[in-house]
DONU-278840 format. One line per field, with one value per residue (C-alpha): residue number from 1; x, y, z. Coordinates in pm, 1 decimal, padded with zeros to 6 digits, always signed. Layout:
nr: NUM  ... .
c1: X  ... .
c2: Y  ... .
c3: Z  ... .
***
This chain:
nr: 1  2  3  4  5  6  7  8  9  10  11  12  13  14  15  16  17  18  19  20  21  22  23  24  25  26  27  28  29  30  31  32  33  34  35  36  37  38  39  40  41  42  43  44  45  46  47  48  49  50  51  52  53  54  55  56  57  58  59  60  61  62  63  64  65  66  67  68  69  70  71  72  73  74  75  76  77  78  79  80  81  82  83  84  85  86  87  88  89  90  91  92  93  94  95  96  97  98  99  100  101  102  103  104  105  106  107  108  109  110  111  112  113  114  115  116  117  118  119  120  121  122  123  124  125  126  127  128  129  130  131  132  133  134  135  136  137  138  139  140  141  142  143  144  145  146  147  148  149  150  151  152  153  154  155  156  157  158  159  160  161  162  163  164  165  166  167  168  169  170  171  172  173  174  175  176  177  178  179  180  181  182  183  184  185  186  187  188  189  190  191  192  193  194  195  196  197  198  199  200  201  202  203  204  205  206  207  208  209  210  211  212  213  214  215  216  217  218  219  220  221  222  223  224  225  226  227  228  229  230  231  232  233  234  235  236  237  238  239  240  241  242  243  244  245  246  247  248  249  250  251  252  253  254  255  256  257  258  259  260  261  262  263  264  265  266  267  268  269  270  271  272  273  274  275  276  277  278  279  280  281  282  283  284  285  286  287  288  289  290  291  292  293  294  295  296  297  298  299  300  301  302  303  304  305  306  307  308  309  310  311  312  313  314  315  316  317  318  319  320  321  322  323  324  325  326  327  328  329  330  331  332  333  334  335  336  337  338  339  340  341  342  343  344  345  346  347  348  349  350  351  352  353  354  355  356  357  358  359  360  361  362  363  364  365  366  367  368  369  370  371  372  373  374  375  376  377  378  379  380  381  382  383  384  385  386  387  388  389  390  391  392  393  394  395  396  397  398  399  400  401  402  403  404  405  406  407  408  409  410  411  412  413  414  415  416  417  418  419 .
c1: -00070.7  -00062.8  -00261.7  -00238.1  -00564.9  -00800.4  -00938.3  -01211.7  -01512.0  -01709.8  -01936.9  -02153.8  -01913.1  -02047.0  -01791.4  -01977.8  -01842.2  -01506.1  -01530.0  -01649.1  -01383.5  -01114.8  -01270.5  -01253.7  -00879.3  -00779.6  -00976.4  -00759.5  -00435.0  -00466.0  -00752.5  -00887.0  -00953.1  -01159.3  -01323.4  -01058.8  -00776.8  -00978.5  -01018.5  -00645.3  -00569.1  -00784.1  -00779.5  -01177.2  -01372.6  -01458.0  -01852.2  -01767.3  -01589.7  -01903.5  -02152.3  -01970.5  -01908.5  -02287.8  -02328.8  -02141.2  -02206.2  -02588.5  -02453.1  -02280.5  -01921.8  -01811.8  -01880.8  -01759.2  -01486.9  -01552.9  -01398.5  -01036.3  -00850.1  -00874.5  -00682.9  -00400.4  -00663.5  -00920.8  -01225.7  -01473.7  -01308.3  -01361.7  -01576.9  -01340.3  -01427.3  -01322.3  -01417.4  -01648.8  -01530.3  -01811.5  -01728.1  -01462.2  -01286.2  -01155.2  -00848.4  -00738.4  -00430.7  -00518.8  -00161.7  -00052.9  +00091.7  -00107.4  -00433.5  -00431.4  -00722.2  -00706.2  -00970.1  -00966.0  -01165.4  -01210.3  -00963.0  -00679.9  -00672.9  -00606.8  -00871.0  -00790.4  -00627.5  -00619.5  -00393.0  -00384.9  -00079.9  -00221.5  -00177.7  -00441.0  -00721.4  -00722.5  -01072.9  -01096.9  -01440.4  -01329.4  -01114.5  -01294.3  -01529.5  -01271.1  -01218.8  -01549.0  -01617.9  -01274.6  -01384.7  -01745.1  -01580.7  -01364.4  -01667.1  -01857.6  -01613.6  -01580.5  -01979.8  -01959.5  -02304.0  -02333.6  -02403.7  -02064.3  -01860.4  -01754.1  -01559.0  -01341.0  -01051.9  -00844.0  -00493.3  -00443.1  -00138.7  -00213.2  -00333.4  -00711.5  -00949.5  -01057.1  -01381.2  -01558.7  -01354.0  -01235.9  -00889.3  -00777.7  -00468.4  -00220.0  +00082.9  +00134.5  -00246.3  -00226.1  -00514.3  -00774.1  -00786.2  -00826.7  -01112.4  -01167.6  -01489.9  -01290.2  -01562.4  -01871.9  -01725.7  -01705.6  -01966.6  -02240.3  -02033.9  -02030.1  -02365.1  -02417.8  -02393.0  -02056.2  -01757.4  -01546.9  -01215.2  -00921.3  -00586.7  -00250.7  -00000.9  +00297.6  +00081.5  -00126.7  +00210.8  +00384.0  +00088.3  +00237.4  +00477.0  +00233.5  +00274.2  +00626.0  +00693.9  +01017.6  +00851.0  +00584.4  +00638.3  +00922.5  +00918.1  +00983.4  +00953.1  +00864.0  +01023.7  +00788.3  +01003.3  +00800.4  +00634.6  +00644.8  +00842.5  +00658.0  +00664.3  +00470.2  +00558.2  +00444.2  +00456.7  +00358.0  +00201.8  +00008.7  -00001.6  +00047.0  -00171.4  -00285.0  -00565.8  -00455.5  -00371.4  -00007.3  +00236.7  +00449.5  +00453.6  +00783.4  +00893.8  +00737.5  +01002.7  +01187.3  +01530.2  +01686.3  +01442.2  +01684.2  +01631.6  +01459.9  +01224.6  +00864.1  +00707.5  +00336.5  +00295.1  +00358.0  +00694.8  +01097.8  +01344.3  +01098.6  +01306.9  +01093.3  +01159.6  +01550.7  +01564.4  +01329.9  +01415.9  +01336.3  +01617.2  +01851.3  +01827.1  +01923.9  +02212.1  +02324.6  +02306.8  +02486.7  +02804.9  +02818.8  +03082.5  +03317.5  +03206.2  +03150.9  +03234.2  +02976.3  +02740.0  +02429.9  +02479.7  +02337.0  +02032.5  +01749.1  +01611.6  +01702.0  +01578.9  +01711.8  +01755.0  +01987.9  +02197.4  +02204.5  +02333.2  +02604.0  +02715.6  +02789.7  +02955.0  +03173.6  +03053.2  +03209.9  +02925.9  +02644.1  +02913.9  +02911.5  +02516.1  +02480.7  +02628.4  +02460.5  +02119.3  +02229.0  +02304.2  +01981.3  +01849.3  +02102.4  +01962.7  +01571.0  +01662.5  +01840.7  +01498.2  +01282.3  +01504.0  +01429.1  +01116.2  +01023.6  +01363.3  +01266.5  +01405.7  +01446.2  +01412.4  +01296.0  +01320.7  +01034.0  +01030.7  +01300.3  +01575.8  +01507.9  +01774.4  +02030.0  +02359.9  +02655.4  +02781.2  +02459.9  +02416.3  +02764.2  +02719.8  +02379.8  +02560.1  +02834.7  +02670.6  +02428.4  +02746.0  +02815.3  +02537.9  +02689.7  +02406.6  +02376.8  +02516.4  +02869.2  +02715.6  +02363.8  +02088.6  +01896.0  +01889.5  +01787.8  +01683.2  +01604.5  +01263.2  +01286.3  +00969.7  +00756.6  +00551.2  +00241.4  +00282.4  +00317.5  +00063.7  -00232.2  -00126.6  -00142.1  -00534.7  -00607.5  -00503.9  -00652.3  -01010.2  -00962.9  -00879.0  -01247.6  -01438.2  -01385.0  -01422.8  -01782.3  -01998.4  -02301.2  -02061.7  -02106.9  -02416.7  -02725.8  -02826.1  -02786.8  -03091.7  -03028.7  -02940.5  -03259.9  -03436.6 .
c2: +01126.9  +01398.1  +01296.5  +01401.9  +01631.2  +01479.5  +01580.1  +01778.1  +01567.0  +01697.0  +01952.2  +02253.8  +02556.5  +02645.5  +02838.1  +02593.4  +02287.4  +02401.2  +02495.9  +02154.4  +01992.5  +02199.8  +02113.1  +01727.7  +01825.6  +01963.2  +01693.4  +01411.4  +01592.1  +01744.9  +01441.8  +01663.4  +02013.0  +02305.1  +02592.6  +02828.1  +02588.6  +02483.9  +02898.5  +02924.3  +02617.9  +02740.8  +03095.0  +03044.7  +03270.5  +03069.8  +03160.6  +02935.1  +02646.1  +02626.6  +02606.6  +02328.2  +02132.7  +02138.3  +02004.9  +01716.1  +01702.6  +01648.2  +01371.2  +01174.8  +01221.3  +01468.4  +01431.5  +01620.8  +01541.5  +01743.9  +02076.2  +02178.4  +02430.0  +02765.6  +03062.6  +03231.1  +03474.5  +03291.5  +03296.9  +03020.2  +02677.9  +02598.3  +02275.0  +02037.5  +01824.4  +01534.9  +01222.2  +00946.0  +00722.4  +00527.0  +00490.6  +00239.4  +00134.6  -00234.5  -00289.0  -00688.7  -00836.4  -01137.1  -01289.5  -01636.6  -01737.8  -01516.7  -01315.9  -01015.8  -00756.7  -00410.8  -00247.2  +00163.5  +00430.4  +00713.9  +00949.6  +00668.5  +00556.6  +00121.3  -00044.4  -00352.6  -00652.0  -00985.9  -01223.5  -01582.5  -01803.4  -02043.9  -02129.8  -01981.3  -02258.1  -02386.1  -02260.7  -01857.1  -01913.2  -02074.5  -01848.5  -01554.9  -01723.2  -01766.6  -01436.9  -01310.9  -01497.9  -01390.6  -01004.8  -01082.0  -01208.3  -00938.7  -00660.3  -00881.8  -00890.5  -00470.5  -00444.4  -00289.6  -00229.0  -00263.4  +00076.0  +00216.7  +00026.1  +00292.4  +00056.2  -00230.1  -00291.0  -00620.3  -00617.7  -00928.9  -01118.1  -01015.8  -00788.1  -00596.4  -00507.5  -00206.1  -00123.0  -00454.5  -00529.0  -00905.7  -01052.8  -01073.7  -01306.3  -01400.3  -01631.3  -01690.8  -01871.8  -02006.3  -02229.2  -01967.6  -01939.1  -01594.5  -01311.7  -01414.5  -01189.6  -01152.5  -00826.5  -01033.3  -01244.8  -01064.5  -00803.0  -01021.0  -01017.3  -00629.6  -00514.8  -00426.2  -00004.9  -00097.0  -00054.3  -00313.9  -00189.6  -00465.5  -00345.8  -00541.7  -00579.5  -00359.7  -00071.5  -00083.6  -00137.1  +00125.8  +00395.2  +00574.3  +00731.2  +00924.0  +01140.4  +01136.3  +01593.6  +01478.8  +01258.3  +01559.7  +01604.9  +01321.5  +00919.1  +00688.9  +00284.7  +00071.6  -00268.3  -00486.7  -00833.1  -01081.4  -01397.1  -01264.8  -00944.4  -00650.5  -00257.6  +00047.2  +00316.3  +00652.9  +00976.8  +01350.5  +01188.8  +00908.1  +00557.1  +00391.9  +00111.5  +00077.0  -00068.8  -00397.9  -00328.7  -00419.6  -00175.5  -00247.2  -00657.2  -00619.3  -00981.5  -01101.8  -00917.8  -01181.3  -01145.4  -01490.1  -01658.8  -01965.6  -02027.0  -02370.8  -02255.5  -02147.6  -01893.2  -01875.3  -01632.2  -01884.1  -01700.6  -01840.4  -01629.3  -01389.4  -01162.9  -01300.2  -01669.7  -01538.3  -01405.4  -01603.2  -01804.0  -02143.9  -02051.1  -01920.0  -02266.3  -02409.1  -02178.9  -02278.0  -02645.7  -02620.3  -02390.9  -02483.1  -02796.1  -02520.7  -02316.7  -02586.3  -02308.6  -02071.3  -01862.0  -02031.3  -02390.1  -02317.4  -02283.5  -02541.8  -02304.0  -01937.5  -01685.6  -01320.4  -01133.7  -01381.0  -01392.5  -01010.7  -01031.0  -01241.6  -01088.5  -00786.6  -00987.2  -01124.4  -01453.1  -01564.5  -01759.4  -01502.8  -01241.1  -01474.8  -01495.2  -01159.6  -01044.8  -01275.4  -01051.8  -00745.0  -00799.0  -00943.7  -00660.3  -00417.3  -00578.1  -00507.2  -00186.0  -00078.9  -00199.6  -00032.1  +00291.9  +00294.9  +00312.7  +00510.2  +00649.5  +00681.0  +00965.7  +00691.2  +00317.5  +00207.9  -00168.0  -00319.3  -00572.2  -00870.7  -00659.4  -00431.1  -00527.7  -00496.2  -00325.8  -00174.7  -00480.8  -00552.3  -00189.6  -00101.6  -00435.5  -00308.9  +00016.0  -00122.8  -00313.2  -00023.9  +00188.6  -00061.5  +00107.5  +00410.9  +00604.5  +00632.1  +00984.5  +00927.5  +01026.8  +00701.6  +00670.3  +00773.2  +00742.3  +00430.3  +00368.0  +00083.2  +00090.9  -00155.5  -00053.1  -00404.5  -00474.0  -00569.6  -00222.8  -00034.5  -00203.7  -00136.5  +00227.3  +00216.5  +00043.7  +00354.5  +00587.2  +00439.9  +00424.8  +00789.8  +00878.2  +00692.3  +00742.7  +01126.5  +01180.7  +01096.6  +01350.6  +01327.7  +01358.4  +01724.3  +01800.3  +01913.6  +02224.8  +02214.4  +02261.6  +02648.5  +02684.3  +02566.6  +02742.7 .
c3: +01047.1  +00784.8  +00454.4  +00099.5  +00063.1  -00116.6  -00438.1  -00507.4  -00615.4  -00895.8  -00725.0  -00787.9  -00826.1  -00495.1  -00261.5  +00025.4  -00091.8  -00173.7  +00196.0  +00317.7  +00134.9  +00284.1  +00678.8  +00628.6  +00530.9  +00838.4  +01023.8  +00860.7  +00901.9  +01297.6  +01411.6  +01716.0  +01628.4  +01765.8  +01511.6  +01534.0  +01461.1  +01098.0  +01088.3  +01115.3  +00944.6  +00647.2  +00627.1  +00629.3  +00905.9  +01198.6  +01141.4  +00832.1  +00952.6  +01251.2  +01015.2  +00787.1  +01139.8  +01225.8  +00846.5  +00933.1  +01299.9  +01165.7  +00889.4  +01172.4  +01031.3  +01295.4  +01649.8  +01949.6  +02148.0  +02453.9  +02555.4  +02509.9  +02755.8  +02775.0  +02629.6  +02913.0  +02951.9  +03025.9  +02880.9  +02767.8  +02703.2  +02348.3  +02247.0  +02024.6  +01747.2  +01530.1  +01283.8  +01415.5  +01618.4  +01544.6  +01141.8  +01050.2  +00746.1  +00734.8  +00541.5  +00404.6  +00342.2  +00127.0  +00075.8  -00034.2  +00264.3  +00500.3  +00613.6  +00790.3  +00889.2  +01029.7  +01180.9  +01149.4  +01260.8  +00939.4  +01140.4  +01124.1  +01438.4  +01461.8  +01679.5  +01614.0  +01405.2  +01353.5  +01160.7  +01041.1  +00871.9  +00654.8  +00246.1  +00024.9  -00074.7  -00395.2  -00467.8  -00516.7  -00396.8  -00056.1  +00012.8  -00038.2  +00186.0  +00486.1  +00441.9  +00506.6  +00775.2  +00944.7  +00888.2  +01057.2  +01365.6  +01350.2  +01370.1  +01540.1  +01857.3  +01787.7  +01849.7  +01432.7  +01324.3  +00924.8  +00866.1  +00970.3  +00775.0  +00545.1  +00332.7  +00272.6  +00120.6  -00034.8  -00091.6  -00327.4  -00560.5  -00895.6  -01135.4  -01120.9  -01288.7  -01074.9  -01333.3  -01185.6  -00870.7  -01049.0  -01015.5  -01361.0  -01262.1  -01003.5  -01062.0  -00704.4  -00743.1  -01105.0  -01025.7  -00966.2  -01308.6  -01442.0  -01396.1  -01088.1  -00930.7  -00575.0  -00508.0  -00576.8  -00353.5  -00054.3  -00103.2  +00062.8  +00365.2  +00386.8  +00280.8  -00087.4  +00000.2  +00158.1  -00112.7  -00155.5  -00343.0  -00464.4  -00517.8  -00662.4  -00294.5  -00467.7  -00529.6  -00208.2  +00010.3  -00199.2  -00130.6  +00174.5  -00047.0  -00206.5  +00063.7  +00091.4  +00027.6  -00142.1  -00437.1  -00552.8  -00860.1  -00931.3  -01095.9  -00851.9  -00873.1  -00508.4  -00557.0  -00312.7  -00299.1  -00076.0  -00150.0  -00490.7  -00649.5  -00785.5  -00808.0  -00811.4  -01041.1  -00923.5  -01164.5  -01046.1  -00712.6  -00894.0  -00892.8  -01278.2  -01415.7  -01729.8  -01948.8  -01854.6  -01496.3  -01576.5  -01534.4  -01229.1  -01278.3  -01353.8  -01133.6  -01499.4  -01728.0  -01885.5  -01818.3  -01910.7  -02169.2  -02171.3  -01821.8  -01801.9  -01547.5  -01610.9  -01420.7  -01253.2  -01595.9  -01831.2  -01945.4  -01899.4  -01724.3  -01570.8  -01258.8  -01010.7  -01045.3  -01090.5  -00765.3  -00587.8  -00246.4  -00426.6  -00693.5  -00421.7  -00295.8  -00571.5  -00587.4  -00247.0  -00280.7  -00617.0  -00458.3  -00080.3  -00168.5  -00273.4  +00055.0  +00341.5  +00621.2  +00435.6  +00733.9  +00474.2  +00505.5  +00875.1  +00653.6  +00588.0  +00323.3  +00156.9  +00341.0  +00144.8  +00440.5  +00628.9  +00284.1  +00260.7  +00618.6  +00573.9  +00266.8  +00470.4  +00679.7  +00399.5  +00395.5  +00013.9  -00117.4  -00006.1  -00131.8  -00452.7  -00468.7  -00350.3  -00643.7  -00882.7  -00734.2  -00767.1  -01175.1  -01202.9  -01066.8  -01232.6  -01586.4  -01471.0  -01341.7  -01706.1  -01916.6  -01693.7  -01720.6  -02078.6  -02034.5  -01736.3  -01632.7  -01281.9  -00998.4  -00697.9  -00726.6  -00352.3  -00250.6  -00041.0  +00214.3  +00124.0  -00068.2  +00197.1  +00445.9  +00168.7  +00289.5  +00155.8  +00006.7  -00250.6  -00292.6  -00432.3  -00640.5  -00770.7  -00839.1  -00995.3  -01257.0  -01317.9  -01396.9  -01712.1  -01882.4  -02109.8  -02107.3  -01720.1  -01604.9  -01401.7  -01102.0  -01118.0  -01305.3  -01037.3  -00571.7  -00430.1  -00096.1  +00083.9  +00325.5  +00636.1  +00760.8  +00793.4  +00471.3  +00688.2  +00844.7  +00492.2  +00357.5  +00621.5  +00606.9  +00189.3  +00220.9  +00466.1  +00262.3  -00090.8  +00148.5  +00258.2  -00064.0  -00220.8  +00084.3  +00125.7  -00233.2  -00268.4  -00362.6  -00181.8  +00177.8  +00122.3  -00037.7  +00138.2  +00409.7  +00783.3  +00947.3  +01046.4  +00666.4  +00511.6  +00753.9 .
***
């Protein structure tokens, strides 16, 4: 897996460290390497890229991985190197409806998972507990001594405050309450050197398109539509927040404020109660007299995907409903134009599995907008890669991204350069 390169920390303007920096580069993008690869990778003399390799080979983040094979003219077989195997970053999914963990090396490589289906508890505290005690078993069974957990992260409903690692708010848990201290929380369970970092779902699920080559440089907006709907706007190859953490809630713009039904927010007529499952339901119930063949009264509940499906299958009430989503959508989509006027909208998880049917709806309702160019406002694309998958990847990359941007990783002498 190729990875954005990470940024410089704030370093001595010492030719070294730029050089250091560069070296764990090549080591996240190409995993196993010898010291000519980095030296053709880098441009950097091979006499440079050893020394920096003993630096971290003494530091523990490098370690050898034996000998690789030699040239077609023989000659000595060159020793290879890559990231500690031994160092692991652990990655949460703390979701309303489920738990998952994911167990990574630093290099990327999955060791191991583990996932459990159950409703959030009631208490912040209790859960944050269940939590921890989940992720102990988990190292516990992988032999994980304390000191190589590089870092954790929590992918969480809601917004954060990322200054002191609370939960500020999540309608999917109104109960919690708000400022919720979810890092205080789990810190015990990790060590107090370990970091613990909490990100919002959308923006931690949206992440791996950071390093998508087409989106340098461009606006795009992740739609992640799940238990709960909300985006991730990215600008110039970074991830939008705000003082208040609130940019990309956009399941909470208020579309209909007549609707009768109040959202986890507080607010009436927010998108994300609009196009929610629960209101699809009520939807179905409503129409299906008028549509007793319909594909959906097979159905005990709404599930999007399966109406999606049968809409492209021409099923008239999902065609009907279908429809109804799409201008909901069509109406978020214009507000957030005004403000943002994104290069690619991309839906997440749910909306997903939309085909030709929704999308020409969505399209068609877009096109009511005069100020839209003839041709769309802007691409949209629709990612049926599994959220769980997306959203393990995302908390690699944001602990890459932390861990390898620490300072103190590349300070200090070998011991042939102090000497």
């Amino acid at each position: 897996m190729e990875l954005k390169p990470i940024n410089s920390p704030s370093l001595p303007g010492d030719l070294k460290y730029s050089n250091r920096i560069q070296i764990i580069n090549a080591f996240l993008s190409n995993d196993i390497c010898s010291a000519s690869d980095i030296a053709a990778a880098t441009g950097l003399s091979r006499q440079t890229v050893m020394k920096s390799i003993q630096f971290f080979v003494q530091s523990g983040l490098i370690t050898s991985a034996g000998k690789g094979v030699s040239t077609t003219l023989g000659g000595k077989r060159p020793e290879l190197f890559t990231l500690s195997q031994e160092k692991h970053f652990l990655c949460i999914a703390l979701w309303p409806q489920e738990l998952w963990l994911y167990l990574y090396t630093i290099g990327g490589r999955q060791i191991d998972s583990m996932r459990l289906t159950a409703a959030l508890p009631a208490d912040p505290k209790a859960a944050a507990d269940n939590v921890g005690c989940l992720a102990q078993s988990l190292l516990l069974k992988n032999r994980m001594e304390p000191k190589n957990l590089c870092a954790v992260s929590v992918s969480t409903a809601g917004t954060v405050d990322y200054r002191t690692g609370c939960l500020k708010y999540s309608s999917q848990s109104p109960a919690w309450g708000a400022d919720i201290p979810l890092k205080a929380y789990l810190q015990p369970y990790f060590g107090a050197d370990t970091p613990v970092f909490i990100e919002n779902a959308g923006k931690m699920t949206a992440r791996p398109f950071l390093l998508e080559p087409e989106l340098f440089g461009k606006r795009a907006l992740v739609i992640f539509s799940c238990w709960g709907l909300s985006s991730c706007l990215i600008e110039k190859n970074h991830i939008l927040s705000g003082k208040n953490s609130l940019i990309g809630e956009i399941g909470h713009m208020i579309i209909d404020p007549s609707d009768g039904e109040k959202c986890g927010c507080g607010g009436h007529g927010c998108l994300e109660r609009l196009v929610s499952a629960e209101r699809i339901d009520k939807l179905i119930a409503k129409r299906l007299p008028q549509y007793p063949d319909s594909l959906l009264s097979q159905q005990e509940s709404a599930v999007i995907p399966a109406l999606l499906e049968a809409a492209e299958k021409g099923d008239a009430l999902a065609m009907e409903l279908a429809d109804y989503l799409a201008a909901t959508f069509a109406s978020a989509l214009r507000n957030i134009s005004l403000v943002f006027d994104p290069d690619l909208i991309v839906f997440q998880g749910d909306y997903a599995c939309a085909g030709s049917y929704f999308d020409g709806q969505l399209r068609k309702h877009l096109q009511q907008f005069q100020y839209f160019p003839s041709e769309g406002p802007f691409a949209i694309q629709y990612d049926r890669r599994p959220l769980a998958e997306m959203n393990a990847l995302g908390s690699y990359i944001a602990l890459v991204n932390r861990y390898f941007n620490q300072p103190e990783l590349y300070t200090g002498e070998t011991d042939t350069e102090s000497v």
